[in-house]
C-alpha positions as CSV (number, residue, x, y, z in Angstrom):
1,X,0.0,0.0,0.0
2,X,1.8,3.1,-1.0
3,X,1.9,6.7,1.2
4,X,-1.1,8.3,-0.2
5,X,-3.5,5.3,0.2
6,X,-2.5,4.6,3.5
7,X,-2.8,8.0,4.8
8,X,-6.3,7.6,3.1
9,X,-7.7,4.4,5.0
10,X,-6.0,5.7,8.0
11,X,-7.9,8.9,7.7
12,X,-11.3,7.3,7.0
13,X,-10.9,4.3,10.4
14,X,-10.5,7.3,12.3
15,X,-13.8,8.5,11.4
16,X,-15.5,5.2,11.4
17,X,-14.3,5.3,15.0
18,X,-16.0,8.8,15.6
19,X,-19.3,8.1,14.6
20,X,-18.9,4.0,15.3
21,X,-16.1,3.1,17.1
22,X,-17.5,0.8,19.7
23,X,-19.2,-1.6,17.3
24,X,-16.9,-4.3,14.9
25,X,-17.9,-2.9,11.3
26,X,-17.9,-6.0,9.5
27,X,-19.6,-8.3,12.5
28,X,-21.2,-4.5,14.3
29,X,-20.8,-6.7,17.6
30,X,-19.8,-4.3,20.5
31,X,-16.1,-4.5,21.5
32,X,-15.3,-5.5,24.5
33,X,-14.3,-3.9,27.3
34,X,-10.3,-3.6,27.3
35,X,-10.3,-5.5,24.0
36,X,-8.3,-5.5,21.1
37,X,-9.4,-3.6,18.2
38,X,-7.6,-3.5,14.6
39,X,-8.0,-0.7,11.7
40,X,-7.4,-2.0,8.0
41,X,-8.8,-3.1,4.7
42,X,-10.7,-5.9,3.7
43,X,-10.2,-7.8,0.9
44,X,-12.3,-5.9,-1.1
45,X,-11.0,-2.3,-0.4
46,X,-12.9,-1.3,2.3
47,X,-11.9,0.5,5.2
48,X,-13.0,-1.2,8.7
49,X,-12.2,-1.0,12.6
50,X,-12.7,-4.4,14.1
51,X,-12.3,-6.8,17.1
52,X,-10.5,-9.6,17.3
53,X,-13.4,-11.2,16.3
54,X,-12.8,-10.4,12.7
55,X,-9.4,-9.5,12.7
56,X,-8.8,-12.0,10.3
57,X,-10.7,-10.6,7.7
58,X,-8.4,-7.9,7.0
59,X,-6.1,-8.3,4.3
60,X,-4.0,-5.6,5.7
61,X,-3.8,-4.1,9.1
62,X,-2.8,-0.6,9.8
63,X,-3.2,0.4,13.0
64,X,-4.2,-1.3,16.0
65,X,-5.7,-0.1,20.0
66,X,-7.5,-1.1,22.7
67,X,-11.2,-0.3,23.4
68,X,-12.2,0.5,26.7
69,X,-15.3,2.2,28.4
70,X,-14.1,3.3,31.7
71,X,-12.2,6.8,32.1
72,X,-8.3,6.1,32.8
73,X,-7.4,9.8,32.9
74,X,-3.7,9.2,34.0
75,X,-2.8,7.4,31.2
76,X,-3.3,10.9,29.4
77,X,-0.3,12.5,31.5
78,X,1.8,9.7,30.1
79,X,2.6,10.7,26.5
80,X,1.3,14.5,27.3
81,X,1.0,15.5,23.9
82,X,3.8,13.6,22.2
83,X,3.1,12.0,18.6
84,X,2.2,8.3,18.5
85,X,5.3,6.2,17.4
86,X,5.0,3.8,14.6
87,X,5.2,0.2,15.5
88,X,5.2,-2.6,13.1
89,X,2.8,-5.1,13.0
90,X,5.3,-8.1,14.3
91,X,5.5,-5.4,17.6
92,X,2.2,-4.2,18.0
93,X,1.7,-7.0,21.0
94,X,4.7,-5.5,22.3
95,X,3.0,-2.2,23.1
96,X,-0.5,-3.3,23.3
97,X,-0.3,-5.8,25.8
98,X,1.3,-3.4,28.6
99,X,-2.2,-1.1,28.2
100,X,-4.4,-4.2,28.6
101,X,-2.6,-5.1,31.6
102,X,-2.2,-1.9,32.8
103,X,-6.1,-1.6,32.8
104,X,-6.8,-4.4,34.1
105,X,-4.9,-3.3,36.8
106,X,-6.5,-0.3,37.7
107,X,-9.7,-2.5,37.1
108,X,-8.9,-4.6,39.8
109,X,-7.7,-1.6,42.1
110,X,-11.4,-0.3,41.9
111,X,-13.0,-3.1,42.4
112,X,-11.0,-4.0,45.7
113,X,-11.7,-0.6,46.9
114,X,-15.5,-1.1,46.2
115,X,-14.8,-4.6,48.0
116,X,-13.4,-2.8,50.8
117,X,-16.6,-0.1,50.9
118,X,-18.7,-3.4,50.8
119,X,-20.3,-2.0,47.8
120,X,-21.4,-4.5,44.4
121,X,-20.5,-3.0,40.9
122,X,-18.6,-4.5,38.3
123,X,-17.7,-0.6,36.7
124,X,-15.5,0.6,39.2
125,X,-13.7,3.2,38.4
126,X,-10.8,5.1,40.0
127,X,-9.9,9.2,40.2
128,X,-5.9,9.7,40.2
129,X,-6.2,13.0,39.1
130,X,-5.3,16.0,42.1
131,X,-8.7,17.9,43.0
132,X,-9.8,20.5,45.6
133,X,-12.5,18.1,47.0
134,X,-10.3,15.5,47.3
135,X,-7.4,17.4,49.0
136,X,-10.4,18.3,51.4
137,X,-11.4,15.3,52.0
138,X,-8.0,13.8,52.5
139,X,-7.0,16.6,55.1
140,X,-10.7,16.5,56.9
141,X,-10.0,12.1,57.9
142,X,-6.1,13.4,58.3
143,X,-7.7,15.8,61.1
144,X,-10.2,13.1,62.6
145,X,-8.4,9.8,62.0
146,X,-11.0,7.8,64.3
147,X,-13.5,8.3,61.8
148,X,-14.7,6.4,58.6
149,X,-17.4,8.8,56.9
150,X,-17.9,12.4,56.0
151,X,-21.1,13.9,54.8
152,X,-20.5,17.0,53.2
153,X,-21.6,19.3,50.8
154,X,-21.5,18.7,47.0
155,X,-18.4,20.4,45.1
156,X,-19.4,21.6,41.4
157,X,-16.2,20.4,40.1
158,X,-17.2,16.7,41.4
159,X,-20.1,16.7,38.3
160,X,-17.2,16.0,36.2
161,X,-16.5,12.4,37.6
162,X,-20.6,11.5,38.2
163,X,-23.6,10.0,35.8
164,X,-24.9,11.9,33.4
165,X,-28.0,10.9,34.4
166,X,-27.4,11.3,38.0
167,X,-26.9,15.3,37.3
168,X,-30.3,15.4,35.4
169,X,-31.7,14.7,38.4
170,X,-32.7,18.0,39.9
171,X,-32.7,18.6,43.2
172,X,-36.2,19.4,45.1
173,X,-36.5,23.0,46.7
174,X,-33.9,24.2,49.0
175,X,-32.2,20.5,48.7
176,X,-28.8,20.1,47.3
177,X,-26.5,17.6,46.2
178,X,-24.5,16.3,49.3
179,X,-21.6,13.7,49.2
180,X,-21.0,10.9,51.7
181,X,-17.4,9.8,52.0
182,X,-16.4,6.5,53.4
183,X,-12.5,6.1,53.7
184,X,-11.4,2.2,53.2
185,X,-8.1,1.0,54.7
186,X,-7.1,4.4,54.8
187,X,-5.7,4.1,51.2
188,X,-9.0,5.4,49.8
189,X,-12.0,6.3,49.7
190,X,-15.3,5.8,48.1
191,X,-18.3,8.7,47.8
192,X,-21.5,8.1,47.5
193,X,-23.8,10.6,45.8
194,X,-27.3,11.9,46.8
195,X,-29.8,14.3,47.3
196,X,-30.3,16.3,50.8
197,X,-31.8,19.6,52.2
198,X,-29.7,22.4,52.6
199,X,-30.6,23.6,55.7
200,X,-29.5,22.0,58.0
201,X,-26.8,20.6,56.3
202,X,-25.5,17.5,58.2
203,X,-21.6,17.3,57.5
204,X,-19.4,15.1,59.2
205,X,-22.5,13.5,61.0
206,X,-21.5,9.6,60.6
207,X,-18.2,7.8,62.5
C-alpha cells in the first residue's frame, strides 16, 4: 500500500471510529471492554475498525488499539502531547499488551476498593487526578483519623466524575447535592452521591 492510500484508510478508520467506534464494522458486535481492536482493509477495499473477532478478515492491518469504556485519565499525562510512534505489526503486541494489563490493573484496584466499601458494581472506576474536593477530604480524615465517613456538601467540580443521568436529576427545593465519604483502609475512599436539604446541612455526622 503506497503513502497516499494509507494515509487515506488511515484517515477514513478514524472517522469510522468517531461516529462508530465501539461496534466491529464488518460483525457490528460491540467491542469488548479492554479489548483489542484492529484498523485496515478488507479484501475488497474497504476501510473497517474491528475486534478480534474479525481480525482475520483484513487483508491488511494498519493500525491497531484497545477499546475501553471506563475513564483512565492518567494514562493521558503519560505521553502528554507527544506524537504516537510507529510500530510494526510483528510489535504491536509489544506495546498493546502493557495497556491491557495496565487496565486491568487499575480495574482490579477499583473493584477491591469497592470490596473494601462493601459495595457491588462490576464498573468501578478510580480518580488519580489531584482535586480540591479530594485534598479536602483527604485533610478533613487526616484531622479526625478515628472516623470512617464524612457527609459533606457537594463540590461543582465533582459533576465531572458523576452519571450523566445522575446530574439530570434536579434537586427538590432548598435540597442540594450532598456527598458521603467513606474512607477504606485508609488508602482510599469511596463517595457516594445523593440528594439532601440544605438547611440544615448534616456534615461530618457519621463515624
Amino acid at each position: 500500500m503506497n503513502r497516499s492510500t494509507r494515509r487515506r484508510v488511515t484517515s477514513q478508520i478514524r472517522e469510522i471510529m468517531k461516529k462508530n467506534g465501539d461496534n466491529c464494522s464488518i460483525c457490528d458486535k460491540a467491542f469488548p471492554h479492554n479489548s483489542k481492536t484492529f484498523g485496515g482493509v478488507t479484501a475488497n477495499g474497504t476501510s473497517a475498525l474491528v475486534g478480534e473477532c474479525c481480525a482475520g478478515k483484513l487483508s491488511e492491518t494498519l493500525i491497531s488499539g484497545v477499546f475501553v469504556n471506563r475513564n483512565y485519565e492518567e494514562l493521558l499525562k503519560i505521553k502528554g502531547n507527544s506524537p504516537n510512534p510507529e510500530v510494526s505489526p510483528e510489535k504491536l503486541s509489544d506495546v498493546i499488551t502493557p495497556l491491557q494489563d495496565y487496565f486491568s490493573g487499575v480495574d482490579k484496584l477499583g473493584a477491591d476498593i469497592m470490596k473494601s466499601a462493601g459495595v457491588q458494581s462490576k464498573n468501578a472506576s478510580v480518580n488519580f487526578s489531584d482535586s480540591s474536593w479530594k485534598r479536602d477530604d483527604a485533610d478533613w480524615f487526616k484531622d479526625n483519623p478515628e472516623r470512617s465517613h464524612r457527609l459533606r456538601p457537594f463540590f461543582k467540580e465533582e459533576a465531572a466524575d458523576l452519571p450523566v443521568a445522575f446530574l439530570k436529576n434536579k434537586p427538590p427545593p432548598n435540597h442540594e447535592f450532598q456527598v458521603l465519604i467513606r474512607q477504606v483502609n485508609f488508602k482510599g475512599s469511596e463517595p457516594f452521591n445523593f440528594t439532601g436539604p440544605t438547611s440544615p446541612c448534616l456534615p461530618n455526622l457519621f463515624t
